[in-house]
TORKOL-4160 file (C-alpha; in steps of 0.2 Angstrom, whole numbers, padded with zeros to 4 digits, m for minus):
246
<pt num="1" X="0059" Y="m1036" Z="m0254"/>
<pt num="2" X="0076" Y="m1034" Z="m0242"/>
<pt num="3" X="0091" Y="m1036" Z="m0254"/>
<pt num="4" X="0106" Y="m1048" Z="m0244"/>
<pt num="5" X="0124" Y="m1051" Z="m0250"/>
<pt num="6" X="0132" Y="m1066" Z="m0245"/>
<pt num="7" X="0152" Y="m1067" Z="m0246"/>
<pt num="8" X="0158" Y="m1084" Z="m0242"/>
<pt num="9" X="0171" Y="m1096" Z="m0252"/>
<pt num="10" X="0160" Y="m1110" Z="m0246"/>
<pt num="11" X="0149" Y="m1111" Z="m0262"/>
<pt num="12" X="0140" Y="m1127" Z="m0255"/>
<pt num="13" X="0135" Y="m1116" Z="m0239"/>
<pt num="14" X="0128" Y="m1099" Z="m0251"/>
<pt num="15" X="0115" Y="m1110" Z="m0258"/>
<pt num="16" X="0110" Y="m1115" Z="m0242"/>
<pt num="17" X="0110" Y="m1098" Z="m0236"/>
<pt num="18" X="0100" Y="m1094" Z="m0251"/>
<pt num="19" X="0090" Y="m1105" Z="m0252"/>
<pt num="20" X="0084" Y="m1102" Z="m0235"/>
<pt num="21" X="0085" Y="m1083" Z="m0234"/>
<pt num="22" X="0074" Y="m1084" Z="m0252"/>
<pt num="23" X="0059" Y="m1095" Z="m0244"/>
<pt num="24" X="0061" Y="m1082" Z="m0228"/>
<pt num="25" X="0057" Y="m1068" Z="m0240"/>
<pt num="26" X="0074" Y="m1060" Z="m0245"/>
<pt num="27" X="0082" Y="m1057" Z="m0260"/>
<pt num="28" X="0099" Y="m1065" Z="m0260"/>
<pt num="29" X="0116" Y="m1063" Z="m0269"/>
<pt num="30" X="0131" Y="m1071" Z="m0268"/>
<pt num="31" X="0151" Y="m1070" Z="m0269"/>
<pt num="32" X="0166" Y="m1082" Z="m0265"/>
<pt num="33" X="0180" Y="m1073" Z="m0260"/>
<pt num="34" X="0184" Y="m1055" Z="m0255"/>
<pt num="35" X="0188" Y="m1043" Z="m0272"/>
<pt num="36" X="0173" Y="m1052" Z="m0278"/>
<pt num="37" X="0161" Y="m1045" Z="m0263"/>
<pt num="38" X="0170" Y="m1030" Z="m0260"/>
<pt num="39" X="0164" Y="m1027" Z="m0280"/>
<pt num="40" X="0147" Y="m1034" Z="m0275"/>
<pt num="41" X="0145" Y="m1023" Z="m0259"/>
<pt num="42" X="0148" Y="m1005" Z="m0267"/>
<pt num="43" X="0142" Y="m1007" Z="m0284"/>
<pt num="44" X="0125" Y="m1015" Z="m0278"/>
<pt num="45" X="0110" Y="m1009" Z="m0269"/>
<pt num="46" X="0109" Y="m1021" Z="m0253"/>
<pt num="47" X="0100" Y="m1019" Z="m0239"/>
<pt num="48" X="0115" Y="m1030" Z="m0228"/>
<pt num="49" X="0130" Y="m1039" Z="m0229"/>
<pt num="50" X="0134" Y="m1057" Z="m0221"/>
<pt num="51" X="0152" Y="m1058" Z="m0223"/>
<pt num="52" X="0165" Y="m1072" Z="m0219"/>
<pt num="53" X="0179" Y="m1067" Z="m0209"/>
<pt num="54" X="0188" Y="m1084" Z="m0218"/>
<pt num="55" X="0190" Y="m1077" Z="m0236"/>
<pt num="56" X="0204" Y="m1082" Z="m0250"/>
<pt num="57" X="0214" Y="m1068" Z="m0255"/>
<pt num="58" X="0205" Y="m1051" Z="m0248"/>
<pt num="59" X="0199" Y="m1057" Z="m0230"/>
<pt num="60" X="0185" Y="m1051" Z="m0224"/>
<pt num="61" X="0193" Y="m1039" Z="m0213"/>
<pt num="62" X="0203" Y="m1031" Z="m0229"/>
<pt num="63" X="0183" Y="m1029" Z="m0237"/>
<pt num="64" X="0173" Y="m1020" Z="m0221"/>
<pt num="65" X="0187" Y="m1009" Z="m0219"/>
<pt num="66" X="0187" Y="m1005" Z="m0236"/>
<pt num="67" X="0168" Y="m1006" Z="m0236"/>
<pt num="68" X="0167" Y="m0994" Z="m0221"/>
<pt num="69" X="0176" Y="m0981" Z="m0230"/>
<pt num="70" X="0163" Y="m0980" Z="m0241"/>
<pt num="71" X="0146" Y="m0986" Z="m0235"/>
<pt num="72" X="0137" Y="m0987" Z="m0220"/>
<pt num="73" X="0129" Y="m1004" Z="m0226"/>
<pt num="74" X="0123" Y="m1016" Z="m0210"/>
<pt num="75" X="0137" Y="m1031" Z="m0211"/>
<pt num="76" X="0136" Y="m1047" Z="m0201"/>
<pt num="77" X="0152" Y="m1057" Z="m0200"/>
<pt num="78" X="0154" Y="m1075" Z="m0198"/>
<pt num="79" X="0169" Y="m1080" Z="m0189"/>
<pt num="80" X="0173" Y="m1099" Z="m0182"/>
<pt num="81" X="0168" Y="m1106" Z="m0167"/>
<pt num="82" X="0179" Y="m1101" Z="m0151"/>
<pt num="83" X="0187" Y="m1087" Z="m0163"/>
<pt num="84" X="0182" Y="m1071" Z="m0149"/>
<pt num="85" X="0197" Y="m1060" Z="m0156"/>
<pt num="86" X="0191" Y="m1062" Z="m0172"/>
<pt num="87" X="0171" Y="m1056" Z="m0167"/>
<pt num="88" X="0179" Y="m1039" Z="m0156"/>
<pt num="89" X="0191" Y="m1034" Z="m0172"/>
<pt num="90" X="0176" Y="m1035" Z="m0185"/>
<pt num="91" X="0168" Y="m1025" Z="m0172"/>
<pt num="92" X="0179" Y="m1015" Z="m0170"/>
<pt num="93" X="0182" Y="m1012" Z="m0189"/>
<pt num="94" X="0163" Y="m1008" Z="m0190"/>
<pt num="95" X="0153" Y="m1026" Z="m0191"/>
<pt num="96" X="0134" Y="m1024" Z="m0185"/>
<pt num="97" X="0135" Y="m1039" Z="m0176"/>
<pt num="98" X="0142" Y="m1058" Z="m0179"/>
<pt num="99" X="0139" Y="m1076" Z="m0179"/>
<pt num="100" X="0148" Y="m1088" Z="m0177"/>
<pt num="101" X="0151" Y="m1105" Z="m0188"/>
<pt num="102" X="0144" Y="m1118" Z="m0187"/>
<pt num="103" X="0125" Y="m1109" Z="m0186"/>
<pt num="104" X="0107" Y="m1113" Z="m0186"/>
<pt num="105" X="0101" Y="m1104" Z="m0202"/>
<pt num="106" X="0087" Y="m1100" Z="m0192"/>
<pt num="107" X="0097" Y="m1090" Z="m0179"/>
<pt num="108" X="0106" Y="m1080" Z="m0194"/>
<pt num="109" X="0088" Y="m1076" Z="m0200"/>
<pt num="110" X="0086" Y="m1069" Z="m0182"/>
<pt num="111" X="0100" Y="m1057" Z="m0184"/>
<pt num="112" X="0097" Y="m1051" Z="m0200"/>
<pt num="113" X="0079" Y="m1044" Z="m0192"/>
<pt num="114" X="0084" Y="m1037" Z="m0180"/>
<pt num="115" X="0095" Y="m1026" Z="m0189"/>
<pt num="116" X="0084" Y="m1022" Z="m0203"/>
<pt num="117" X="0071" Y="m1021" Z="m0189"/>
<pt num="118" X="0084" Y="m1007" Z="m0180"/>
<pt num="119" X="0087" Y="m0998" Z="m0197"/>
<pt num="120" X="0068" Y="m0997" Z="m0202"/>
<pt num="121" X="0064" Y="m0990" Z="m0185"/>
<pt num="122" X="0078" Y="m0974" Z="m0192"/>
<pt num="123" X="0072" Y="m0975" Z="m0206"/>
<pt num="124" X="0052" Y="m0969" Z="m0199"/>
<pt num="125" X="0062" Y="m0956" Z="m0188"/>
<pt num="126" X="0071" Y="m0949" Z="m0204"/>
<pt num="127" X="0050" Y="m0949" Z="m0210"/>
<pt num="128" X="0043" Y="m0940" Z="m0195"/>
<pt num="129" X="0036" Y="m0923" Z="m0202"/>
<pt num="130" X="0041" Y="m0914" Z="m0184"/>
<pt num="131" X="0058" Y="m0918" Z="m0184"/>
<pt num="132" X="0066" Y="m0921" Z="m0168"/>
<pt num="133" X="0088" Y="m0914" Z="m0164"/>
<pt num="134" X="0096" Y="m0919" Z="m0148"/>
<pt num="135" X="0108" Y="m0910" Z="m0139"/>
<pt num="136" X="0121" Y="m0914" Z="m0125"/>
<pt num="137" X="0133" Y="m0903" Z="m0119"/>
<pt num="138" X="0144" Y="m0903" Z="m0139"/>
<pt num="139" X="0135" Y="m0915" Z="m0146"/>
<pt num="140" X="0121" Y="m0910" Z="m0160"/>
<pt num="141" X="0111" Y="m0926" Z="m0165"/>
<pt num="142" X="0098" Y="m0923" Z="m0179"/>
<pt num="143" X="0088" Y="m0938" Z="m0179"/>
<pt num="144" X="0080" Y="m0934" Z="m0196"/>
<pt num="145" X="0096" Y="m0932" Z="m0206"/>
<pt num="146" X="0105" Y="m0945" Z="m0198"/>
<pt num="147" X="0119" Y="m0931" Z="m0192"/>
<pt num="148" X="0128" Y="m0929" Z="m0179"/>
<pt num="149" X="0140" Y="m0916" Z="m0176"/>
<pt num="150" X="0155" Y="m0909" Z="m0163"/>
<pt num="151" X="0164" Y="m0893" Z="m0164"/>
<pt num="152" X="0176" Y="m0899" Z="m0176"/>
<pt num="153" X="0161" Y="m0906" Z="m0189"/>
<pt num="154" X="0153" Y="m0920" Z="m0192"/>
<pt num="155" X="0155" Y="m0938" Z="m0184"/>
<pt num="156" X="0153" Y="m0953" Z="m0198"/>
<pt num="157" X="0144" Y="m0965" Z="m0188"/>
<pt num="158" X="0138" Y="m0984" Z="m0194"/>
<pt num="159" X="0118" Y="m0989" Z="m0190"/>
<pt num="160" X="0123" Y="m0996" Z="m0174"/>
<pt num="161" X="0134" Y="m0985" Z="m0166"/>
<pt num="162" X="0120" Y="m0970" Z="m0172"/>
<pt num="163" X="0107" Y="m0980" Z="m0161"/>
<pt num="164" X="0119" Y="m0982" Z="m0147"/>
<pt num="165" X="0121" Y="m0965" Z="m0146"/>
<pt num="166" X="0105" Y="m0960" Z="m0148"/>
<pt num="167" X="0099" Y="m0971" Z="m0131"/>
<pt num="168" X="0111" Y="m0963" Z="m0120"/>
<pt num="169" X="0109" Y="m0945" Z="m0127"/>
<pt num="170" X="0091" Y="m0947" Z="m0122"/>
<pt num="171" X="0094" Y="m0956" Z="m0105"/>
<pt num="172" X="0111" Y="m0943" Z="m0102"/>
<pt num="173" X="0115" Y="m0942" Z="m0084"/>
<pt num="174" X="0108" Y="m0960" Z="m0081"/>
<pt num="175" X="0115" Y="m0975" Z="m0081"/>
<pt num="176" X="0109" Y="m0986" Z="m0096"/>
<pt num="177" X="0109" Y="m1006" Z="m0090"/>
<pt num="178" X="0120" Y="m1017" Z="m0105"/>
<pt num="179" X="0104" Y="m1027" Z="m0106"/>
<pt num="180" X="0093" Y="m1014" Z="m0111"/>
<pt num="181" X="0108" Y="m1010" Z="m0125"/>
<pt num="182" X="0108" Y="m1025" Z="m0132"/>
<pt num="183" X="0089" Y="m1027" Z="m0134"/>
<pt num="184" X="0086" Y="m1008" Z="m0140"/>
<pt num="185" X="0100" Y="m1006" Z="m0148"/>
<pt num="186" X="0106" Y="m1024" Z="m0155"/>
<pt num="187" X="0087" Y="m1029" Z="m0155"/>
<pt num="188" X="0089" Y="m1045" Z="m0147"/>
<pt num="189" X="0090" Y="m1054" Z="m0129"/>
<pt num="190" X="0106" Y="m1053" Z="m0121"/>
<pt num="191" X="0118" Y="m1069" Z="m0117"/>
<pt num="192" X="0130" Y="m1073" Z="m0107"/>
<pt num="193" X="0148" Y="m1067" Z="m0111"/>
<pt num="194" X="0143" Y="m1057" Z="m0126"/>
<pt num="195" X="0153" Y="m1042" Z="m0129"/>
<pt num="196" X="0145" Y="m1034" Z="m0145"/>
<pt num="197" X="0140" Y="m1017" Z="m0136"/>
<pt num="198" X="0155" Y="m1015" Z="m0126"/>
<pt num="199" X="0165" Y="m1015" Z="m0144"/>
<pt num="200" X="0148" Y="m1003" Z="m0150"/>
<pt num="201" X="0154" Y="m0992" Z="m0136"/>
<pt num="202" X="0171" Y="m0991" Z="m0138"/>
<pt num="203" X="0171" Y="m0987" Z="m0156"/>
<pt num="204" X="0159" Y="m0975" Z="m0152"/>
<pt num="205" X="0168" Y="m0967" Z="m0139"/>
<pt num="206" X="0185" Y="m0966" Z="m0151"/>
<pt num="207" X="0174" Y="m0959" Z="m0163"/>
<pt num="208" X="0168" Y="m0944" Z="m0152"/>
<pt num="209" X="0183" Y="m0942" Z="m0144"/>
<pt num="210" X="0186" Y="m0934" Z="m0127"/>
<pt num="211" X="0178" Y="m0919" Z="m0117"/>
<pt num="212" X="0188" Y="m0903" Z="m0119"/>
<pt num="213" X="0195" Y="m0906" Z="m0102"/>
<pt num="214" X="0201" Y="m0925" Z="m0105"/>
<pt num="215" X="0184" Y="m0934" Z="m0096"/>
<pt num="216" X="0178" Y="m0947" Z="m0105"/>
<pt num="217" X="0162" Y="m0944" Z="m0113"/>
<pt num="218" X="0154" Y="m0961" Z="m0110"/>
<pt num="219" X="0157" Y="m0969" Z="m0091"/>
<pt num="220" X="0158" Y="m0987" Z="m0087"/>
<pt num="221" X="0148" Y="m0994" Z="m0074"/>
<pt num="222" X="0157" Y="m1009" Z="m0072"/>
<pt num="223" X="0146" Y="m1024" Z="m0071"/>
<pt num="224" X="0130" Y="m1014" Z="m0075"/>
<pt num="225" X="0132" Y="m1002" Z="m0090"/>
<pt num="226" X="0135" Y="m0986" Z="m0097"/>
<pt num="227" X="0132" Y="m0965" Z="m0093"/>
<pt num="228" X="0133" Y="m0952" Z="m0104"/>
<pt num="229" X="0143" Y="m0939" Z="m0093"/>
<pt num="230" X="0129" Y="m0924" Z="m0091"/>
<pt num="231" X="0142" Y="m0910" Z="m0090"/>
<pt num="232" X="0131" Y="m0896" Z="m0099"/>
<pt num="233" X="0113" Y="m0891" Z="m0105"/>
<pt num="234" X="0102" Y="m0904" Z="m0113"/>
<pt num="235" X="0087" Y="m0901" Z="m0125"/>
<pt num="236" X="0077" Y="m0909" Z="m0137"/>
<pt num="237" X="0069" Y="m0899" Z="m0151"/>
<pt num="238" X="0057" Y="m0902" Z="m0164"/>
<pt num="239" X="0056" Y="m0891" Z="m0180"/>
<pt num="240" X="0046" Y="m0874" Z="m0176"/>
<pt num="241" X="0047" Y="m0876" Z="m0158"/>
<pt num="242" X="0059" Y="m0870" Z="m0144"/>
<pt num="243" X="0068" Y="m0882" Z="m0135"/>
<pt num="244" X="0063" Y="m0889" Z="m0120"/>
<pt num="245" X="0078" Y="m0887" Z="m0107"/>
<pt num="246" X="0080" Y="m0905" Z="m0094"/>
């Protein structure tokens, strides 16, 4: 059974949540205000975090950024209607994804899926007996261990931006349309001004950092989507097998 935390000062709304989550299948915890679910999120074993941007105290921006610093745990924020700063910063701190208040439990329960659903389709690549490295140009990806590395050493990436990655290593020297992000990466249909995986990106992108002669790595097709600049050779390689050059 899937393990979820909820951190929210609105007690009356965690037992909904719970309630709801619980006849859905999930195993729920709760916490009402930030120390308390910072506690919570690294001391317990959860599978993902729906987290309040609204918090007394500790806000929920103070808890992911600690949380990141520690954990790649999925994390889900809730942030109030018409609030759009506040969904790009939690993004851009390191949320998954976000909702916003008021909600349909029932979309929530969407959500959470589909990011378990993108996390347990790592988790069978991690499993594969053959197991599959990419590489771009600089970039090393080792699907099995999760690892991706630069000249300078590893690159800590959260579930999300380790997908996002993944797609465009793979389709490198094409151009990637947003849609096709959104529902391979994000794992649901695309709506209209949403900019989770244009936040995905750019945190990926200041995570990677630049090419040694300054070029972006990733390009904006404006409009349309996103390249992975194909500036050297690419290969994928399985365990015990040369690598087939593209």
């Amino acid at each position: 059974m899937e393990r979820i935390l909820a951190i929210d000062d609105d007690v009356a709304l965690c037992e909904l949540l719970t309630d709801y989550l619980v006849s859905e299948g999930f195993e729920v915890q709760s916490a009402h205000d930030g120390e308390e679910g910072l506690q919570a999120a690294c001391e317990g074993d959860h599978d993902l975090i729906v987290l309040d941007v609204m918090l007394p105290g500790m806000n929920g921006f103070e808890v992911l950024r600690h949380l990141r610093s520690r954990s790649n745990t999925p994390v889900i924020i809730l942030t109030a209607r018409g609030e759009t700063v506040d969904r790009i910063v939690g993004l851009e701190i390191g949320a998954d994804d976000y909702l916003a208040k008021p909600f349909n439990p029932r979309e929530l329960v969407a959500r959470i899926r589909a990011v378990l659903r993108r996390m347990r389709l790592d988790r069978e690549g991690v499993d594969d007996p053959t197991p599959e490295m990419l590489k771009v140009g600089d970039v090393e990806m080792h699907i099995e261990t999760r690892l991706v590395l630069l000249p300078g050493g590893p690159v800590n990436l959260t579930a999300m931006e380790f997908s996002l990655l993944e797609v465009l290593l793979r389709n490198a020297g094409r151009l990637v349309p947003r849609e096709e992000l959104i529902r391979s990466v994000l794992g649901r249909t695309p709506y209209p001004y949403d900019r989770s995986i244009d936040v995905h990106v750019s945190r990926l992108r200041k995570k990677l950092g630049r090419e040694v002669d300054g070029t972006e790595r990733i390009k904006t097709i404006r409009n349309v989507g996103y390249l992975y600049a194909l500036r050297g050779p690419t290969s994928r390689m399985r365990a015990g097998a040369a690598g087939r050059q593209e």
